[in-house]
C-alpha positions as CSV (number, residue, x, y, z in Angstrom):
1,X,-34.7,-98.3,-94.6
2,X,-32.5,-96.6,-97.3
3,X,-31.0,-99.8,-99.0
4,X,-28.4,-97.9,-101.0
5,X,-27.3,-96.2,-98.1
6,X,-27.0,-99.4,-96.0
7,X,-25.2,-101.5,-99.1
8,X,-23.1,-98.6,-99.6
9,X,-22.2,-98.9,-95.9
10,X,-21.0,-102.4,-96.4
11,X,-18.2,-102.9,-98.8
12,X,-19.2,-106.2,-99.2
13,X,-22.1,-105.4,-101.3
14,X,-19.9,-104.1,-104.1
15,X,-18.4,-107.5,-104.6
16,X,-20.9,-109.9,-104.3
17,X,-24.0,-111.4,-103.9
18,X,-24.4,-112.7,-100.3
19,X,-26.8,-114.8,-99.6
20,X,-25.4,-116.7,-97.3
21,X,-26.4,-115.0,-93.9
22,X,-27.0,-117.7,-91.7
23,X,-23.3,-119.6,-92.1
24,X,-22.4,-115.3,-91.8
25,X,-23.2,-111.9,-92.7
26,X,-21.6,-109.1,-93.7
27,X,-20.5,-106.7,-91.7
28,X,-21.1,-103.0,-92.0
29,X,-18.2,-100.0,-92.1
30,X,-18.7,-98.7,-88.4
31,X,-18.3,-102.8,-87.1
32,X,-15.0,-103.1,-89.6
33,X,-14.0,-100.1,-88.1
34,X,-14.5,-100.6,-84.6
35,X,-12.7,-104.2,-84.7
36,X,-9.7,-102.5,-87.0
37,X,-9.1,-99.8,-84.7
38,X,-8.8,-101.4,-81.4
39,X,-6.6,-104.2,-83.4
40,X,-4.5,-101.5,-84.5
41,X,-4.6,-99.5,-81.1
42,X,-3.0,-102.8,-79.4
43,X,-0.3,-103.3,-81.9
44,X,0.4,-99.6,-81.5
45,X,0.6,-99.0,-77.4
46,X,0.0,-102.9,-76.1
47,X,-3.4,-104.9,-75.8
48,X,-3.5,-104.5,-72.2
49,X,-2.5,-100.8,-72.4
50,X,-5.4,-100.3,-75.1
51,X,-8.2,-102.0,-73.5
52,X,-7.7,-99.6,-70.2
53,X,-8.0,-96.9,-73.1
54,X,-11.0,-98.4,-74.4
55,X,-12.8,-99.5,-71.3
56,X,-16.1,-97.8,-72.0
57,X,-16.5,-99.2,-75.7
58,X,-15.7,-102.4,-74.4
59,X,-18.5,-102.0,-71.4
60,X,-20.9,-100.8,-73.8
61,X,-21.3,-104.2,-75.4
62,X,-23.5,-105.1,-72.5
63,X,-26.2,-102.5,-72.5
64,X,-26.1,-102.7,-76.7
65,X,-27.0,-106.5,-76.6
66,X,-29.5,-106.0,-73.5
67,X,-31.2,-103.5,-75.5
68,X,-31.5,-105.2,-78.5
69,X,-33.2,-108.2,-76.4
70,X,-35.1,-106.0,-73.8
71,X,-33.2,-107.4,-71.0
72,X,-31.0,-106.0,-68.5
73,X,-26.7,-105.8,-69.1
74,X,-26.2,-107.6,-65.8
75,X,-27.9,-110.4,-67.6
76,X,-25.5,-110.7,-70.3
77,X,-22.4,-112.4,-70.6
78,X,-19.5,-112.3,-73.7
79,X,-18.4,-115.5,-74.7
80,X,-16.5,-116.1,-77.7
81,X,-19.0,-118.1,-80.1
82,X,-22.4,-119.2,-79.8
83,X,-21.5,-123.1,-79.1
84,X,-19.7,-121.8,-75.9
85,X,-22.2,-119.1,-74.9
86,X,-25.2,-122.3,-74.7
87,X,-22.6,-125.1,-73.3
88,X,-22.1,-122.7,-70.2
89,X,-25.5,-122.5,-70.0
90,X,-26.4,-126.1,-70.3
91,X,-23.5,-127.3,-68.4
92,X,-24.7,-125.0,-65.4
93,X,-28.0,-126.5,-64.9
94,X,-27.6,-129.2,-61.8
95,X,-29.2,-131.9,-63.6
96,X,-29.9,-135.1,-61.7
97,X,-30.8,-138.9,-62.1
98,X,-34.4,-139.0,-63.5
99,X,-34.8,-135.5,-65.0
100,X,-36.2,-135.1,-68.5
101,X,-34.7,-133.0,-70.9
102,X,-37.5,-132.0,-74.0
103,X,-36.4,-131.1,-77.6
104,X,-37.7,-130.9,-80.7
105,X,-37.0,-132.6,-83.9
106,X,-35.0,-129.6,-85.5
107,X,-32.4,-129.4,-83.1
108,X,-28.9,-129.2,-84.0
109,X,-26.4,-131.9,-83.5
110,X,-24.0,-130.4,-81.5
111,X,-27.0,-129.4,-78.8
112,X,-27.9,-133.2,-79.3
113,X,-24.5,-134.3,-78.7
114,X,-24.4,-132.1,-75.1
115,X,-27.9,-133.9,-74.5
116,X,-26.8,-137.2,-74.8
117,X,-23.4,-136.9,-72.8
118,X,-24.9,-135.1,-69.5
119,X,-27.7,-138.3,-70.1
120,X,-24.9,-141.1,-70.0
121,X,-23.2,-139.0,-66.9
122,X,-26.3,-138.4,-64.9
123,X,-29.2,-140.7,-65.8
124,X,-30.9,-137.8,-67.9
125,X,-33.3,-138.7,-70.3
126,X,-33.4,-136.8,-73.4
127,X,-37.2,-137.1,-75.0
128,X,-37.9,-135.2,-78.8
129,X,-41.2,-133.7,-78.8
130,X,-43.2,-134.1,-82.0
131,X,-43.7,-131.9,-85.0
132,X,-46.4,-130.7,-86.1
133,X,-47.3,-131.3,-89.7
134,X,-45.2,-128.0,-90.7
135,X,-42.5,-129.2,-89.0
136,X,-42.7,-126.9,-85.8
137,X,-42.4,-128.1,-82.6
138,X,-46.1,-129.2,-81.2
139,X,-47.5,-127.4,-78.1
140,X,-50.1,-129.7,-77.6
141,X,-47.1,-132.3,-77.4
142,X,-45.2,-130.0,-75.3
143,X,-47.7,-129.5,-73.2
144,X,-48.4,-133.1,-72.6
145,X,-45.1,-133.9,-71.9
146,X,-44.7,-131.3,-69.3
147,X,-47.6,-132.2,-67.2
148,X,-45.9,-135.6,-67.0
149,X,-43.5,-134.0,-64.8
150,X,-39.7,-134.6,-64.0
151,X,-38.6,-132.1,-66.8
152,X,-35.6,-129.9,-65.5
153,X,-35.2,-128.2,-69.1
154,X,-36.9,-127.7,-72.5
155,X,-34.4,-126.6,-74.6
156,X,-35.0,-126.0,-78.3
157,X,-33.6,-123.6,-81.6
158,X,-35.5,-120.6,-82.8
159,X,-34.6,-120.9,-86.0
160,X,-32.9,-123.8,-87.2
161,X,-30.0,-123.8,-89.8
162,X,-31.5,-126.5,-92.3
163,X,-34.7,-125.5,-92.9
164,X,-36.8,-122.5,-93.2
165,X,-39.1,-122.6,-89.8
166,X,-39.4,-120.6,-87.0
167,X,-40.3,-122.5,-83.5
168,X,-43.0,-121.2,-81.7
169,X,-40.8,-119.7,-79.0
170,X,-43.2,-117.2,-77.2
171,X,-45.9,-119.8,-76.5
172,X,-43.1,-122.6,-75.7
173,X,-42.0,-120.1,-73.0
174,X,-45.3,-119.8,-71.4
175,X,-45.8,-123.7,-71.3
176,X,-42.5,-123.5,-69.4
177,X,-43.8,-120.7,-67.2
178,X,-46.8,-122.6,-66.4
179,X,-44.9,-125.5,-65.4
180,X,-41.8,-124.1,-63.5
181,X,-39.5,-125.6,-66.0
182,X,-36.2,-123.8,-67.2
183,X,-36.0,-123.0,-70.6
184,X,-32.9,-122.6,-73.2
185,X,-33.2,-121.0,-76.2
186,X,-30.4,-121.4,-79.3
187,X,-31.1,-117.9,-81.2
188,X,-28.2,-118.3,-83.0
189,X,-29.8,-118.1,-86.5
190,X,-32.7,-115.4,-85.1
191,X,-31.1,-112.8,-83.2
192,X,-30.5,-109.6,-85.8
193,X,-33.5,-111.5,-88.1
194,X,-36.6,-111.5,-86.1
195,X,-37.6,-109.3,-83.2
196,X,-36.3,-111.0,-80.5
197,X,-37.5,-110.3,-77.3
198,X,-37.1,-112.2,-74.0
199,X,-39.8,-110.9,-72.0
200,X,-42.1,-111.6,-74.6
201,X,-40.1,-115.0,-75.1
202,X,-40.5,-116.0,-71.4
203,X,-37.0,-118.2,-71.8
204,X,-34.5,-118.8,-69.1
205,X,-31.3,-118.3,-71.1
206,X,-30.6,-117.3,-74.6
207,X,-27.8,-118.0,-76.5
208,X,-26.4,-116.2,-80.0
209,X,-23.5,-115.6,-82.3
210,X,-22.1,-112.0,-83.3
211,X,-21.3,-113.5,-87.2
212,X,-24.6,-114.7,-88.6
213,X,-27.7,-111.9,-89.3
214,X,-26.4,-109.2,-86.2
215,X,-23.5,-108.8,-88.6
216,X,-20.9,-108.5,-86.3
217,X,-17.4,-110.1,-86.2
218,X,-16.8,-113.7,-86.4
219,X,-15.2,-115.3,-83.2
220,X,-17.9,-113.7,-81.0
221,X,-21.1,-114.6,-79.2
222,X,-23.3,-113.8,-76.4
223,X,-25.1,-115.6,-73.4
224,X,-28.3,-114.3,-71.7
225,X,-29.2,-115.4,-68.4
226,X,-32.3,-113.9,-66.8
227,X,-31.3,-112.7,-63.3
228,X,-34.3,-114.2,-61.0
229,X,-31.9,-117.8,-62.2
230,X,-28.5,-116.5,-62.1
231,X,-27.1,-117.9,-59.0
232,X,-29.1,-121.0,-59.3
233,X,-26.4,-122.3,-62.3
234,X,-23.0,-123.2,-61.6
235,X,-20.6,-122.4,-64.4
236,X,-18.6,-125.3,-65.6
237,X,-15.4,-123.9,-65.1
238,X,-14.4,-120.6,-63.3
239,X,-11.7,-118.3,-63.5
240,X,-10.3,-114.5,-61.9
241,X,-12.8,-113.0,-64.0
242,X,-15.7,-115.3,-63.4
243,X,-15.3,-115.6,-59.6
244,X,-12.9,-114.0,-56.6
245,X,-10.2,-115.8,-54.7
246,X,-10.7,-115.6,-50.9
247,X,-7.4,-117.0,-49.5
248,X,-6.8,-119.3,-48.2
249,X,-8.6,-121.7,-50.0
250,X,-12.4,-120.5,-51.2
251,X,-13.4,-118.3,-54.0
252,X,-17.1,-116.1,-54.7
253,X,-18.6,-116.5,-58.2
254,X,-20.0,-113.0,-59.6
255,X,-23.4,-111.7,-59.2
256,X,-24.1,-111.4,-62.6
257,X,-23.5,-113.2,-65.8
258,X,-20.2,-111.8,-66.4
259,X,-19.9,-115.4,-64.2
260,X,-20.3,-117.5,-67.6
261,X,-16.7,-115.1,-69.3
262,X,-13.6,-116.1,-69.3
263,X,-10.9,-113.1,-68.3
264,X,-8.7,-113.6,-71.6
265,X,-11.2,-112.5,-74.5
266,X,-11.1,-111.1,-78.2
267,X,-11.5,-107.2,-76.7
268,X,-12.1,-106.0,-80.4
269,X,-14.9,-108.5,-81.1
270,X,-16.5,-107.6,-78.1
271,X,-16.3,-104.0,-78.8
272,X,-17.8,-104.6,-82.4
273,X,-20.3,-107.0,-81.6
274,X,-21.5,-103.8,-79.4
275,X,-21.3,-101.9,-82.1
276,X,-23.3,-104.5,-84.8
277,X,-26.2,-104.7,-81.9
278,X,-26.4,-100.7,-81.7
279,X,-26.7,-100.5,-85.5
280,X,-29.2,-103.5,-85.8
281,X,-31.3,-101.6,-83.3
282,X,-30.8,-98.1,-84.8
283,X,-32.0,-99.5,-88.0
284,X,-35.0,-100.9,-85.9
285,X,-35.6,-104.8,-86.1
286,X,-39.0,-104.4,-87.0
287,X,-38.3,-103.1,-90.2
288,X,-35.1,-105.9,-90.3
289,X,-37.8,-108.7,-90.1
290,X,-40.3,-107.2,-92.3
291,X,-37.1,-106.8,-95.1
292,X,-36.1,-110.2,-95.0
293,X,-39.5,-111.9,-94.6
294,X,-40.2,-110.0,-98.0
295,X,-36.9,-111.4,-100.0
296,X,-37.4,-114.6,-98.4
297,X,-41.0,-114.8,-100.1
298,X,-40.4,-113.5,-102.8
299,X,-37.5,-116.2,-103.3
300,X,-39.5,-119.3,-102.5
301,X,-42.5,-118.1,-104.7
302,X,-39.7,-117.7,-107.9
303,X,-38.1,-120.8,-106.7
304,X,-41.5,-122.5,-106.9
305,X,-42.6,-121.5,-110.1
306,X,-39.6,-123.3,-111.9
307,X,-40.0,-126.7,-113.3
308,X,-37.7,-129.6,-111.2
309,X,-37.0,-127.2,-108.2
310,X,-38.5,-128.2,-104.9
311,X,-38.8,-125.9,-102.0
312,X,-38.1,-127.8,-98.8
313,X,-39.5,-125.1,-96.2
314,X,-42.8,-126.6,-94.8
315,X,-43.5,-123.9,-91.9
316,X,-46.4,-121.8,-91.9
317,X,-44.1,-119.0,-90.6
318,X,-41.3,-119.3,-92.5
319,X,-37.8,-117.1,-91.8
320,X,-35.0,-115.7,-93.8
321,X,-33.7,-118.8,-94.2
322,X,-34.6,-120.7,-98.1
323,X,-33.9,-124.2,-99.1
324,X,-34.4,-126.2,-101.8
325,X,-33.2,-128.7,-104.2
326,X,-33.0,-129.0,-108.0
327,X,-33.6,-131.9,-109.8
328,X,-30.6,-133.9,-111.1
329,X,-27.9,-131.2,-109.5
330,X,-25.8,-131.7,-106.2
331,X,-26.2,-129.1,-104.0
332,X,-22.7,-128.3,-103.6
333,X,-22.3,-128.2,-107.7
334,X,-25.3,-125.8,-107.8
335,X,-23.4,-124.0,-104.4
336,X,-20.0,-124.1,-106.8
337,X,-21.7,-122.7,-110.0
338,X,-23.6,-119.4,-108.0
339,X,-19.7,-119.0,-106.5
340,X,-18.9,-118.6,-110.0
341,X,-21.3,-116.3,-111.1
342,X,-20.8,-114.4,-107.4
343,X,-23.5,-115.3,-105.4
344,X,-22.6,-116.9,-102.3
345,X,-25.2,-119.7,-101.0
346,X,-24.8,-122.7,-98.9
347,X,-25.5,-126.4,-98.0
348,X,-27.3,-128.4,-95.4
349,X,-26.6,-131.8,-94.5
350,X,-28.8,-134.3,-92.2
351,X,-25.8,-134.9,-90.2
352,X,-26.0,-131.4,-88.5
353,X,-29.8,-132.0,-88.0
354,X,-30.4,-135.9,-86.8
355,X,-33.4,-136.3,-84.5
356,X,-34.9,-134.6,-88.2
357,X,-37.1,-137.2,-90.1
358,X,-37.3,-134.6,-92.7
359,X,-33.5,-134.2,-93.3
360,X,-32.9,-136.8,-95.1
361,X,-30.9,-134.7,-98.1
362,X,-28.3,-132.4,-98.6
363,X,-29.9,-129.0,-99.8
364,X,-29.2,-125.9,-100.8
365,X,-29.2,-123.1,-98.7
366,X,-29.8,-119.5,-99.7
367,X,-30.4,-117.0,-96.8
368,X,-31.4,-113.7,-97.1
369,X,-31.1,-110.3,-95.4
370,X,-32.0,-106.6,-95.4
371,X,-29.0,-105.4,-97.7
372,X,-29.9,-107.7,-100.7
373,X,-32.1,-106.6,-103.7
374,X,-33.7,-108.3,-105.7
375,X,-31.7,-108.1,-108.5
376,X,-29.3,-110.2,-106.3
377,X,-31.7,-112.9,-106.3
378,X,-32.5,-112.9,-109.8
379,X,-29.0,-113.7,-110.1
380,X,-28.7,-116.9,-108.1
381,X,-32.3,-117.6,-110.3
382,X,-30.1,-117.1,-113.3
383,X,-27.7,-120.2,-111.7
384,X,-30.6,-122.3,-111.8
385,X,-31.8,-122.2,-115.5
């Protein structure tokens, strides 16, 4: 990849140091564009009017995103943020009284909270797998748990926010194969950071956000649903887009996974979260992962190396995603200092991350991607001494 050419293709660059990628990235000129134009299209000849003008950039979004995951664009839904694209999916499965629900330690709160109210509803019971000693989810666990039987879903992150780690996500999806059980994936922090492929991932349903390291607008997200499921999962609420009305009192829910949108949308998001999946693959993610995986390392080994820093990412396969503490400095003084100085980094905090033994603290959080340099990082290493 030509990083001057990319950085000069995001105007970002020129004004700071971002290193926060995983709360969300910066976009690039043809995403800014794409959202700016169809914004100023509607305020020029009416939203409604504009979006019949821009029909095929807004249908495009489907077969960008299906491409970028190897799936198919009937299998892909628009929602407008991550949280909503997995509820619809987790609210859709017809749990019942007895079913298990498996997790892992690193799962986010909010998934947690869903867990725990569908349990009190139904008489679901919500079990955490164990880690193993790098803090990835343990297949031998998993697969113990499995053969026990009763599990309707496995449902677990990628990547989670507080911690460097990547799940084991291929191999959990052939446990789940094996087994007949549906599986859930939250790619929110991976999608646009690893190759990400859900063939190769065996899961059920995938959910992910336009803002974070695909570097498309904020307010956007996605849904996958693979199509041999679709019309198993009932949406948990419906609406003229979603389903047709057959008077006089009956209605038939979509074929594909255009079932899980609502009709009223953010058009321009959708039409540059097309555009930030086409130039994610254009630059090929291969070459994405390899980029970030080498900041990232690079990072952690400077980070080790310095006296009273401790490097809290115990994975053997660590991500894009860096954290670490410094002795006798709060984490959001250290986060308030690199502001200062223009580097943008972030916080975790145990209460996003609770079934987590290991998040105990708040950290700091410093999250690379393919557009930073090096020289960017020495300058959050400058913050430090």
């Amino acid at each position: 990849m030509d990083i001057d050419e990319i950085r000069a293709d995001t105007p970002g660059c020129a004004k700071v140091a971002h290193l926060n990628n995983a709360g969300a990235a910066l976009p690039p000129r043809p995403v800014i564009e794409a959202v700016a134009g169809h914004f100023a299209l509607e305020s020029t000849i009416g939203a409604y009017e504009a979006a019949e003008q821009n029909e095929a950039a807004i249908g495009r979004f489907y077969g960008a995103v299906a491409g970028l995951l190897g799936a198919y664009p009937d299998e892909i839904a628009y929602v407008e943020n991550a949280t909503r694209a997995w509820d619809m999916a987790f609210y859709s499965i017809p749990f019942a009284e007895g079913d298990r629900i498996l997790t892992t330690t690193s799962e986010y709160s909010s998934n947690a909270i869903a867990y725990q109210q569908v349990a009190a509803a139904k008489g679901v019971k919500v079990e955490v797998v164990p880690d193993e000693a790098d803090g990835t989810l343990s297949l031998d666990a998993l697969q113990a748990e499995l053969a026990k039987g009763n599990v309707r879903l496995v449902s677990l992150n990628h990547i989670p926010t507080h911690n460097g780690l990547v799940n084991p996500a291929a191999e959990v999806g052939r446990l789940c194969r094996e087994h007949g059980v549906l599986y859930l994936l939250d790619a929110c922090q991976s999608v646009g950071h690893l190759v990400v492929d859900v063939n190769e991932i065996g899961c059920d349903m995938l959910s992910a956000t336009g803002r974070k390291f695909l570097r498309g607008p904020r307010g956007t997200g996605f849904l996958y649903v693979r199509r041999d499921i679709l019309r198993t999962l009932v949406p948990p609420f419906l609406d003229l887009h979603a389903a047709d009305w057959k008077a006089p009192d009956g209605f038939q829910m979509r074929e594909d996974a255009q079932r899980f949108e609502t009709w009223e949308r953010y058009v321009a998001g959708q039409i540059g979260l097309g555009v930030a999946a086409d130039y994610a693959a254009d630059l090929g993610m291969p070459q994405i992962e390899a980029r970030v995986m080498h900041l990232a390392a690079r990072l952690r080994e400077e980070l080790a190396a310095r006296p009273g820093i401790t490097v809290l990412d115990r994975c053997a396969r660590p991500s894009g995603i860096v954290t670490f503490t410094v002795d006798g400095h709060d984490p959001a003084a250290i986060k308030a200092a690199a502001r200062e100085h223009g580097v943008n980094i972030n916080v975790t905090t145990p209460l996003a991350h609770g079934y987590d033994p290991h998040a105990h603290a708040v950290a700091v959080r410093a999250s690379v991607h393919y557009y930073n340099t090096e020289e960017e990082l020495d300058r959050l290493l400058s913050v430090l001494t």
